[in-house]
C-alpha positions as CSV (number, residue, x, y, z in Angstrom):
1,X,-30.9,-23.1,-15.6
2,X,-27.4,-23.3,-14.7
3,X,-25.7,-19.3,-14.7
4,X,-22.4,-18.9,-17.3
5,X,-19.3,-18.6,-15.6
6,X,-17.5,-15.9,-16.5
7,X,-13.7,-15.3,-16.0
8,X,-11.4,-12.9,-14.5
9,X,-7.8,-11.9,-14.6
10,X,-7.3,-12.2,-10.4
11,X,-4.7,-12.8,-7.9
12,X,-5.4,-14.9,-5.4
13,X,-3.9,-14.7,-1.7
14,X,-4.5,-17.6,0.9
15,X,-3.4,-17.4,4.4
16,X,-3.1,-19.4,7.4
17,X,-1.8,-19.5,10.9
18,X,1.1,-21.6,11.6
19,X,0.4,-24.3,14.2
20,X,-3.0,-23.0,15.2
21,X,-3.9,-26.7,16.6
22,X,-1.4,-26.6,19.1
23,X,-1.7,-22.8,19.8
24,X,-5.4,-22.8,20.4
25,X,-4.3,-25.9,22.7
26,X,-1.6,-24.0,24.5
27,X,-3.9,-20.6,25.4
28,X,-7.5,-22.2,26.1
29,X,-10.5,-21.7,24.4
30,X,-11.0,-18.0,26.0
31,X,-7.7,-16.5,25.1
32,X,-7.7,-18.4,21.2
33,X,-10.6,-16.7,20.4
34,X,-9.3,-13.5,21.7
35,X,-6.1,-14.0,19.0
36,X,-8.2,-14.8,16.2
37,X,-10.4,-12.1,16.7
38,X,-6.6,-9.7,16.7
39,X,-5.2,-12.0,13.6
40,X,-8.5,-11.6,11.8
41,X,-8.7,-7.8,12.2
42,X,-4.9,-7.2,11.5
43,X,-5.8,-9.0,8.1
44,X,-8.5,-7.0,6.7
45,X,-7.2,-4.1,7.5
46,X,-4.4,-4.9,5.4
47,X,-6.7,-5.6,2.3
48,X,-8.5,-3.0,2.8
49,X,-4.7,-1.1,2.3
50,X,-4.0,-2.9,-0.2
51,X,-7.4,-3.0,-2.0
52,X,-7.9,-6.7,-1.5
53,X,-10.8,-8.2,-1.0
54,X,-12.0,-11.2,1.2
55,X,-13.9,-13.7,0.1
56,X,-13.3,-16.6,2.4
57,X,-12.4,-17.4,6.0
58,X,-12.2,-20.8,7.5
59,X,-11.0,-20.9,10.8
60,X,-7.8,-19.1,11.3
61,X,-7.5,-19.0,6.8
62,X,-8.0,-16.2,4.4
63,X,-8.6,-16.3,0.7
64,X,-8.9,-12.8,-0.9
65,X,-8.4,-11.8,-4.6
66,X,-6.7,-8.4,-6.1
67,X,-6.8,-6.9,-9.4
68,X,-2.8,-5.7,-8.7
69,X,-0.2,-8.0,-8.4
70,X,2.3,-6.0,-6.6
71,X,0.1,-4.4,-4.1
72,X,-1.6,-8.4,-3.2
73,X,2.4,-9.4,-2.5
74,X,3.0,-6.3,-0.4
75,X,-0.4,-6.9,1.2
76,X,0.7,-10.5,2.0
77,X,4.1,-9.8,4.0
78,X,2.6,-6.8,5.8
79,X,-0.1,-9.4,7.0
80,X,3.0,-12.0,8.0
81,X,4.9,-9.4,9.5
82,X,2.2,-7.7,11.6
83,X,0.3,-10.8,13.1
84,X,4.2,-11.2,15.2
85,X,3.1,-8.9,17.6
86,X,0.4,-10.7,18.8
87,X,2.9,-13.8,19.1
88,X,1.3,-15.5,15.5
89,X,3.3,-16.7,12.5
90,X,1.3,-16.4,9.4
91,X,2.2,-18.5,6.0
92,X,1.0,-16.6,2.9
93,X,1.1,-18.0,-0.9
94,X,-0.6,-16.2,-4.1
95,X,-0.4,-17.1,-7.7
96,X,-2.3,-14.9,-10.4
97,X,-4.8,-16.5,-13.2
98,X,-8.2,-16.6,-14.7
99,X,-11.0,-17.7,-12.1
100,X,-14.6,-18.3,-12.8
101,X,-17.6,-16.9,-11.0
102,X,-20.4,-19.2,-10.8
103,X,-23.5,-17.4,-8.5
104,X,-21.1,-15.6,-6.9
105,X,-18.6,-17.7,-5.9
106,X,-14.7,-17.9,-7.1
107,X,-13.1,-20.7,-7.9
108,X,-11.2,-22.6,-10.8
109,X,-7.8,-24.4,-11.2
110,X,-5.8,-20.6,-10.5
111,X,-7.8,-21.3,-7.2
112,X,-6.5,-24.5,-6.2
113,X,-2.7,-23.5,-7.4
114,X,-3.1,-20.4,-5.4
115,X,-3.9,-23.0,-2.4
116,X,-1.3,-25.8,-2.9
117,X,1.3,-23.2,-3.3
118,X,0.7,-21.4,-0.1
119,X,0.7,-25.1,1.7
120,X,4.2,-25.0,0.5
121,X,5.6,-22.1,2.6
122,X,7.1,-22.0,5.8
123,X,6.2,-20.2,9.3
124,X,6.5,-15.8,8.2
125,X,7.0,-16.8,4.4
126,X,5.6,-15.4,1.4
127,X,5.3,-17.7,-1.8
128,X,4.1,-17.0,-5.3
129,X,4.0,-18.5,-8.5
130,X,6.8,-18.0,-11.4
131,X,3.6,-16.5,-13.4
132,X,3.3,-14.1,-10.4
133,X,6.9,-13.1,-10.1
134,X,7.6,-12.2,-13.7
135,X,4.7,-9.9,-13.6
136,X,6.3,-7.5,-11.0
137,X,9.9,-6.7,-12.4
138,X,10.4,-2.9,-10.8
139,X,8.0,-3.1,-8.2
140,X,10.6,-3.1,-5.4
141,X,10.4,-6.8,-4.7
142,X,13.5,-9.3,-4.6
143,X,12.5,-13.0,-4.9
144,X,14.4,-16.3,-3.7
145,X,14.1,-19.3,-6.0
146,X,12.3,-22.2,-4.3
147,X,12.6,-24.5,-7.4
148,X,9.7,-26.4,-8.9
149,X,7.3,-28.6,-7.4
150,X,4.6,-30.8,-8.5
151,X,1.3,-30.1,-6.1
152,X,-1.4,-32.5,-5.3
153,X,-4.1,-31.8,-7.7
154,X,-1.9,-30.0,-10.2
155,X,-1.2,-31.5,-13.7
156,X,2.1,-29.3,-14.5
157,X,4.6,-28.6,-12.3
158,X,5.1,-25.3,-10.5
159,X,8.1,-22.5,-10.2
160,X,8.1,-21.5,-6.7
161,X,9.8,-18.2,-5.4
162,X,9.6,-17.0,-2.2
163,X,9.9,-13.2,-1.2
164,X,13.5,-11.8,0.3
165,X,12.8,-8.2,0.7
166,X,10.4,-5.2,-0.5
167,X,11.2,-1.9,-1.4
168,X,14.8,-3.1,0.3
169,X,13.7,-4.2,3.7
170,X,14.5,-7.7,4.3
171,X,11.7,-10.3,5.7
172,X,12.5,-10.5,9.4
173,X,12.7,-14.4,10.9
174,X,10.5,-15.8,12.7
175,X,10.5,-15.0,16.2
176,X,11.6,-16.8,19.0
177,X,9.5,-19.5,20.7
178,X,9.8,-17.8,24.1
179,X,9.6,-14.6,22.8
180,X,6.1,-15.5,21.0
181,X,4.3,-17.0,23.7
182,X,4.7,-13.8,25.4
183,X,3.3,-11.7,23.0
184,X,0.3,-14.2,23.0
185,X,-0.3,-14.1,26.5
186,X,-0.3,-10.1,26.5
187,X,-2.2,-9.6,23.3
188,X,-5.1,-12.2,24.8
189,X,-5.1,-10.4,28.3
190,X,-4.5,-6.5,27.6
191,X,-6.8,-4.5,29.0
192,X,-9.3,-7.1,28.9
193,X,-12.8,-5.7,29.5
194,X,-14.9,-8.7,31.6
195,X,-18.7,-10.2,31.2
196,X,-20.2,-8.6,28.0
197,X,-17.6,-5.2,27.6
198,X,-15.2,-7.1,25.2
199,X,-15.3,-4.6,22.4
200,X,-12.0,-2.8,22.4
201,X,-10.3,-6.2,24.2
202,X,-11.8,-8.8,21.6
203,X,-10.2,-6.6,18.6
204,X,-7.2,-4.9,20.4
205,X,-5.3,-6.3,17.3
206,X,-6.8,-3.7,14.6
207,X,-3.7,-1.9,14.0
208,X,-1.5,-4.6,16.2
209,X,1.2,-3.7,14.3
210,X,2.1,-1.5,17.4
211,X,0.9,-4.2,19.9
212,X,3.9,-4.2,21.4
213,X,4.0,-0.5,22.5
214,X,2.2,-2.1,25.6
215,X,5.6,-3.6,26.5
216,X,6.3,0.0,27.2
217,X,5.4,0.8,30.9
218,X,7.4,4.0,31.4
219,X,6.1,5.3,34.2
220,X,6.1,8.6,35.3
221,X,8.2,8.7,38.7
222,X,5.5,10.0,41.7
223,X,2.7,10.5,39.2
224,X,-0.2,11.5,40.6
225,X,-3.3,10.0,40.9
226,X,-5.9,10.0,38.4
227,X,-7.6,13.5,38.9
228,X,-4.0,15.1,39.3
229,X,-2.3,14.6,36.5
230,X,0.9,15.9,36.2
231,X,0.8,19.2,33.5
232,X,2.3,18.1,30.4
233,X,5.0,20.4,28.6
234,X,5.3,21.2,25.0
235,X,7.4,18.6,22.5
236,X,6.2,16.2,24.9
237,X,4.8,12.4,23.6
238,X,2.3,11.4,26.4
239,X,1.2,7.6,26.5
240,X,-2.5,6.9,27.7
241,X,-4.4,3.9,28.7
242,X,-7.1,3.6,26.0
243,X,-9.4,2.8,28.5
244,X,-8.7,4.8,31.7
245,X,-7.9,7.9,29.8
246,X,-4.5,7.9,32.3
247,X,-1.2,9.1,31.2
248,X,1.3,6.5,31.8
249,X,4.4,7.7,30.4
250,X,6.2,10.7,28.7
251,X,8.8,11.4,26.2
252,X,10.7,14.3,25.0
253,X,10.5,15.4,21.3
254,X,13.3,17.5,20.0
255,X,10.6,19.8,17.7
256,X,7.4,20.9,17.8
257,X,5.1,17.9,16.5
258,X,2.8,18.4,13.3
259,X,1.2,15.0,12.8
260,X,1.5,11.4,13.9
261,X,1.1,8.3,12.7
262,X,1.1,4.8,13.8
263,X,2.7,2.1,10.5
264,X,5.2,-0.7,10.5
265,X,5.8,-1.3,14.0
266,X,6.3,2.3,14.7
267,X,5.1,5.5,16.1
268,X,6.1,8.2,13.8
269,X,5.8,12.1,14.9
270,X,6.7,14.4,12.0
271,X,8.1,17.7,13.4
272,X,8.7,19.9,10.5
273,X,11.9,18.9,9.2
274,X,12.5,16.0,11.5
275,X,10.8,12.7,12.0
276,X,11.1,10.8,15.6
277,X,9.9,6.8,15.8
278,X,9.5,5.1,18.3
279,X,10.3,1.3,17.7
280,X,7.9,-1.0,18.7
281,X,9.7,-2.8,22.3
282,X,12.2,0.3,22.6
283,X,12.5,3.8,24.7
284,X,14.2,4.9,22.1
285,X,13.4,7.6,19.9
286,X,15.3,7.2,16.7
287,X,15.9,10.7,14.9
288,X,15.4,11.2,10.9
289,X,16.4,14.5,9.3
290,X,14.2,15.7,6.7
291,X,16.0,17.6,3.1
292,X,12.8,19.9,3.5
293,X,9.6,20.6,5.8
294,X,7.2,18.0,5.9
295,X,3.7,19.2,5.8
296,X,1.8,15.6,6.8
297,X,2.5,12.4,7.6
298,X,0.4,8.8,6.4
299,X,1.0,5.7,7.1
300,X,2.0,2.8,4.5
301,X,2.9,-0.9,4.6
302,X,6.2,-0.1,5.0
303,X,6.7,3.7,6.6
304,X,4.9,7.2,5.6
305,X,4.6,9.4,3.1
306,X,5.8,12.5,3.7
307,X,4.9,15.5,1.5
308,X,7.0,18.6,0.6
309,X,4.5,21.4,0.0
310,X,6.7,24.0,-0.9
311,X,8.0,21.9,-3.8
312,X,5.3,19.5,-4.6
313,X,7.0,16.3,-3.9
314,X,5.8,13.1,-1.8
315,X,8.6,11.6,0.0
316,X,8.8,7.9,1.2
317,X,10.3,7.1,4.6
318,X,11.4,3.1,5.2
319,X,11.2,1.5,8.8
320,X,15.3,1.8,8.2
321,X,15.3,5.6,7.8
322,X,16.1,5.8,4.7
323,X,13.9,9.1,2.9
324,X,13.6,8.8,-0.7
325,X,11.9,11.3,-3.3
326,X,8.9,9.5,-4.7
327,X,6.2,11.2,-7.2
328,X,6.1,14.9,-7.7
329,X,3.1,16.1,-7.7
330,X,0.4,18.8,-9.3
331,X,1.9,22.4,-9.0
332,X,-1.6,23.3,-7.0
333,X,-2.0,25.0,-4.1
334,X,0.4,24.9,-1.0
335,X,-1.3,22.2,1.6
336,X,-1.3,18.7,0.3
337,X,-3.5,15.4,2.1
338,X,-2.3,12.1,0.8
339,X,-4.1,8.8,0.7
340,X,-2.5,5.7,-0.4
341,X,-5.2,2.7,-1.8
342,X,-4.4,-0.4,-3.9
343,X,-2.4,1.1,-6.7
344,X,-3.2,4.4,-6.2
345,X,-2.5,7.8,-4.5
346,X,-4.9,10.1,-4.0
347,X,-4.3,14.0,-3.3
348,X,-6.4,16.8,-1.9
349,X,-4.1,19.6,-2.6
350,X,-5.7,23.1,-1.6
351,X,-4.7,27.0,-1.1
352,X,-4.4,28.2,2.5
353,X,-5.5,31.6,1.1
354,X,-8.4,30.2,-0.1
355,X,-7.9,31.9,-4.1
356,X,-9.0,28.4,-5.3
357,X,-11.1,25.7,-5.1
358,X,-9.8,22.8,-3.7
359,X,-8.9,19.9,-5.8
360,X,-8.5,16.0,-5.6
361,X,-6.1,14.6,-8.0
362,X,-5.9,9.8,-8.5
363,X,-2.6,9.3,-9.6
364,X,-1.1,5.8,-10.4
365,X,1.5,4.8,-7.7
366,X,4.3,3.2,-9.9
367,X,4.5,5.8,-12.5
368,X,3.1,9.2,-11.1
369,X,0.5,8.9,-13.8
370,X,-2.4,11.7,-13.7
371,X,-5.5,9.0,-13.5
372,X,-8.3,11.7,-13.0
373,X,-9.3,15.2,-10.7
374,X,-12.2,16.5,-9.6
375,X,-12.5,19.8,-8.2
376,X,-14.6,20.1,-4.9
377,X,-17.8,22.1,-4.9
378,X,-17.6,25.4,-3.1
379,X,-14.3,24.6,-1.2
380,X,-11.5,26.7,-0.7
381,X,-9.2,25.5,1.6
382,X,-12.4,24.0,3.4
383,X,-12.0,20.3,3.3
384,X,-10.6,19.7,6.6
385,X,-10.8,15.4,6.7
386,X,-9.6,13.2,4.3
387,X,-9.9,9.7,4.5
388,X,-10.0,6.4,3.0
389,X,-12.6,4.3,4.6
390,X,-14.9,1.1,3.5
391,X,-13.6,1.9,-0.2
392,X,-14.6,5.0,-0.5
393,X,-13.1,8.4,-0.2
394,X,-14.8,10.8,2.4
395,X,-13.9,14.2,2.6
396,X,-15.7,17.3,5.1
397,X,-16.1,20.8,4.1
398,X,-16.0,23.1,7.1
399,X,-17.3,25.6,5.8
400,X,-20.4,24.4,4.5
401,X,-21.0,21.4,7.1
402,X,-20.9,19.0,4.2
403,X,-19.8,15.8,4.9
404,X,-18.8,14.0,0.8
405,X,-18.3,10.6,-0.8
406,X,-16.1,10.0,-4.0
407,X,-15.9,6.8,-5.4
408,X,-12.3,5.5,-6.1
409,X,-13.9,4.6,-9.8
410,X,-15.2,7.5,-11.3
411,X,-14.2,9.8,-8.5
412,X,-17.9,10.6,-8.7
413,X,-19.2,13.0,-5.4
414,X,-22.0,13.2,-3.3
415,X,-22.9,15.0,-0.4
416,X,-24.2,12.8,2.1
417,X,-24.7,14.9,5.2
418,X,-24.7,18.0,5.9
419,X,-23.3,18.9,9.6
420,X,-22.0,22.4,11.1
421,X,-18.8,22.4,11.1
422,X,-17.3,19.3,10.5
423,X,-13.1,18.9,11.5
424,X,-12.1,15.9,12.4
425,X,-12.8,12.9,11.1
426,X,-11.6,9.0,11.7
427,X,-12.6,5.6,11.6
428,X,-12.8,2.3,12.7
429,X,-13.8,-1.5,11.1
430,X,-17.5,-0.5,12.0
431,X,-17.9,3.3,11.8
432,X,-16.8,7.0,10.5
433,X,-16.4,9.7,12.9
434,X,-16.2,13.2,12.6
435,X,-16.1,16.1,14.9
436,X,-18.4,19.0,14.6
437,X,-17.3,21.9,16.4
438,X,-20.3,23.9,15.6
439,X,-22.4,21.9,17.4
440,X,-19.8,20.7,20.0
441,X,-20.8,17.1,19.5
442,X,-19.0,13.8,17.3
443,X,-21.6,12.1,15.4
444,X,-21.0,8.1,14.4
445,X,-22.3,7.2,10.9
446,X,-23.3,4.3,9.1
447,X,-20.8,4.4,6.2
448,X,-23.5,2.0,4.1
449,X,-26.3,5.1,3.7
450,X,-24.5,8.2,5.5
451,X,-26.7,8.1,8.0
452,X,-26.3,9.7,12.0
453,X,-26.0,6.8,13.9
454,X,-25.2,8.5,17.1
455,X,-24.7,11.7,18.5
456,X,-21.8,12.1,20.9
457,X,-23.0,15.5,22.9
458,X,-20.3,18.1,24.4
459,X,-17.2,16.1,23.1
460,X,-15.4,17.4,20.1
461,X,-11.6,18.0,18.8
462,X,-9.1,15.9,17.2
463,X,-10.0,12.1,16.8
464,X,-8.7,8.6,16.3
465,X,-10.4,5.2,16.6
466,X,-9.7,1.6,17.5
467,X,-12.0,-1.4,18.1
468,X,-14.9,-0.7,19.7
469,X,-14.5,2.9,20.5
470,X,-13.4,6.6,19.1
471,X,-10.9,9.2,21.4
472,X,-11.5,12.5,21.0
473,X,-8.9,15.3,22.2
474,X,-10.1,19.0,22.6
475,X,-7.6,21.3,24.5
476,X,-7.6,20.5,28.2
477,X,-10.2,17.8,27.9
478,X,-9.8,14.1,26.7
479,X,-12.6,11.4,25.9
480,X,-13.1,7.9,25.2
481,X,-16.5,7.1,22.8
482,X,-17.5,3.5,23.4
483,X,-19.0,1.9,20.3
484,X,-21.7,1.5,22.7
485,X,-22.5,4.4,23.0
486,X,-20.9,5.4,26.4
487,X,-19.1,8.0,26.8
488,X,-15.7,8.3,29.4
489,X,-14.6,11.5,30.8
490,X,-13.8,14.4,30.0
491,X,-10.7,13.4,31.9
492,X,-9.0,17.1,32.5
493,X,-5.3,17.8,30.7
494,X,-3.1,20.4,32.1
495,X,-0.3,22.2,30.5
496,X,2.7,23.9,31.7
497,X,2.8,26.5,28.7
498,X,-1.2,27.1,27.7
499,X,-1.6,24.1,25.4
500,X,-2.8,23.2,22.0
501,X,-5.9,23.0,20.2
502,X,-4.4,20.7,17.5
503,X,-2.3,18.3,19.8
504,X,-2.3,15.4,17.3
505,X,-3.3,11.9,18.7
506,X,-2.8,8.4,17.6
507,X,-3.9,4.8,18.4
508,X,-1.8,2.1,18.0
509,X,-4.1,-0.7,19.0
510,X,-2.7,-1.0,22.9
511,X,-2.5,2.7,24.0
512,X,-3.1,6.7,22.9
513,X,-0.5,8.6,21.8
514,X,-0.6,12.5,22.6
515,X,1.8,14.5,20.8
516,X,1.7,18.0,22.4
517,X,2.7,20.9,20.7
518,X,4.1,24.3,22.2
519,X,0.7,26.9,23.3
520,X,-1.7,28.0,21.0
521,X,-0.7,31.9,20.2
């Protein structure tokens, strides 16, 4: 018996890289592979931003669907814009229509428009239907007019736009020949582990929207060898090899640093009422004054999200510096933890007193729009992580070692393990990791079932992850957690003023970033 098909309201995305042939021909078989594995990985994390979700990939293609509109076009130029660091051009073209799903599989004559319009575009561009483009008026997003076409396979002929700028940032051009080649050969060779170790090298293109921050070889002048590092002071930016654990630079902050985050090219350190980034290629850190004190920093497409606790407003800062007021938010609490996935934003908003019970608000990213809340079971001002991860929400309680999992539907939660005291938590394409400082140790779990996959003994603190491996920062010790299970270090850290316990750390897919704050009182 032949299955129904049944349809759905979709947009469809397709991707491919821009002269892959002659690319693949240009770096060998070894190195190609290398670049796919980075182009690959920069893509999915990017639908998994964006809420996309994959269904095909031939060869150096993707083809994903969305339910949004907006977020699959934003989703496509952060895709084109970050695959330039590993020296890749990227054309991207999306139309939005009724597919069928026959056993499982997609397809239709939105399908095959999606496709032929996405042939159409050039090396970096973005192009979508007229049907596309008239459903995102407000959504930030200027359009050029590329005229009509008619496309092989197509009966009518198609309006064809192509995207200028979102949220006022302009498409960049395509990079220079010269220029590109380099960043291929350094994104195929960095830090390459040999023989059967290729687990952070293979994938080194995660988050390679910061590849280029391994352009950056500040040296310190007479720095010691490993085993005598040089003490770090406070409002000090330290750059470590990933793999090493060495520090290999240092940078001055003006403040004292809260949070970091790693988005749109940039390293961004939040220090109270000032933000410094750090350009991807430059030794520059470019200075952005804050109206009000940021309590958090999370990374978008595009820049952060900064929230004002005192007055319960998320701010947006661009790539260009610009801060503008976004959504306010629930008058709850005083701390605020923001998530952004697909067309959502989702909120843990708590009382540092602990009067309440913490709460997690869904709200609708265009409009502000209450969607749902839930309030957390026997939490106040307890849930120390909270983080978007394999389409779930996960959130620890400290202080009753639960580890929990809301779905981004119902916002339904379970607890799925219970731990000691669980702080930290991060994770990577493969795993979640948190830090329990009760038992000293940072457990790696299956996000499919919850389950302990590995227990990480003696190494707790703050985290962050990359491909193939987890860092962990506690105090005066720092250590690297193969996806392997292996464990580097603890490589000693020394201070000039006492140190932090909540030194905030960063990974930007080439190096660790260390933000170190003034001593611990």
């Amino acid at each position: 018996m032949s299955r129904r098909a049944r349809s759905h309201l979709v947009t469809v995305l397709f991707t491919d890289i821009v002269g892959s042939t002659e690319i693949a021909a240009e770096v060998g078989d070894r190195r190609w592979k290398v670049l796919l594995e980075a182009h690959h990985a920069i893509v999915r994390r990017a639908l998994r931003r964006h809420g996309g979700k994959e269904l095909d990939t031939a060869g150096d293609g993707f083809f994903a669907v969305f339910s949004g509109q907006a977020q699959a076009i934003r989703c496509a130029v952060e895709i084109v814009q970050d695959v330039r660091e590993v020296g890749l051009e990227v054309r991207a073209g999306l139309h939005v229509g009724e597919t069928e799903l026959i056993a499982g599989k997609v397809g239709g004559v939105a399908v095959h428009t999606g496709a032929r319009i996405g042939s159409t575009a050039g090396p970096g561009e973005v192009v979508v239907s007229g049907v596309l483009r008239d459903l995102v008026p407000g959504a930030g997003i200027e359009f050029l007019d590329r005229g009509t076409r008619r496309l092989k396979g197509i009966s009518d002929e198609v309006r064809i736009w192509s995207v200028r700028s979102v949220s006022g940032v302009d498409l960049a051009e395509p990079i220079p020949f010269d220029e590109a080649a380099t960043r291929r050969e350094r994104a195929a060779d960095v830090r390459r582990p040999r023989g059967p170790a290729l687990l952070l090298g293979a994938a080194v293109g995660v988050v390679a929207i910061a590849l280029a921050f391994s352009a950056l070889w500040f040296r310190d002048a007479g720095a010691p060898s490993p085993g005598r590092i040089a003490p770090l002071a406070p409002r000090t930016l330290a750059r470590i090899d990933p793999l090493t654990l060495t520090i290999e630079g240092r940078f001055p902050l003006e403040g004292d640093p809260f949070d970091i985050a790693v988005s749109a090219g940039r390293l961004w350190i939040l220090e109270g009422g000032l933000i410094e980034a750090l350009r991807a290629g430059s030794d520059h850190l470019e200075r952005i004054d804050l109206e009000f004190a940021g309590c958090g920093i999370t990374s978008t497409a595009d820049g952060v999200i900064v929230p004002d606790c005192d007055d319960h407003v998320l701010h947006r800062v661009a790539i260009d510096g610009t801060v503008s007021r976004w959504l306010e938010v629930p008058a709850f609490g005083d701390q605020i933890d923001v998530v952004e996935m697909g067309d959502n934003v989702w909120l843990l908003l708590s009382h540092s007193d602990g009067s309440a019970s913490d709460r997690v608000y869904k709200l609708d990213t265009d409009t502000g729009e209450i969607l749902g809340r839930t309030t957390l079971p026997e939490s106040q001002n307890d849930a120390f992580g909270f983080l978007e991860a394999f389409g779930w929400l996960w959130i620890t309680n400290y202080d009753t070692g639960d580890v929990l999992r809301m779905s981004a539907s119902t916002l339904a939660v379970e607890s799925i393990l219970e731990l000691t005291q669980p702080s930290s938590m991060t994770s990577n394409a493969d795993w979640i990791w948190i830090s329990d400082i009760g038992t000293g140790e940072t457990v790696r779990i299956d996000p499919s079932n919850g389950e302990v996959e590995h227990r990480a003994e003696r190494v707790q603190g703050n985290l962050t992850a990359g491909p193939g491996a987890a860092w962990a920062v506690d105090l005066e010790r720092l250590y690297r957690i193969g996806d392997d299970e292996s464990v580097r270090g603890p490589v000693e850290l020394e201070y000039t003023d006492g140190g932090s316990y909540n030194n905030p750390l960063a990974f930007d897919g080439a190096s660790l970033w260390l933000a170190v704050k003034a001593a611990d009182e």
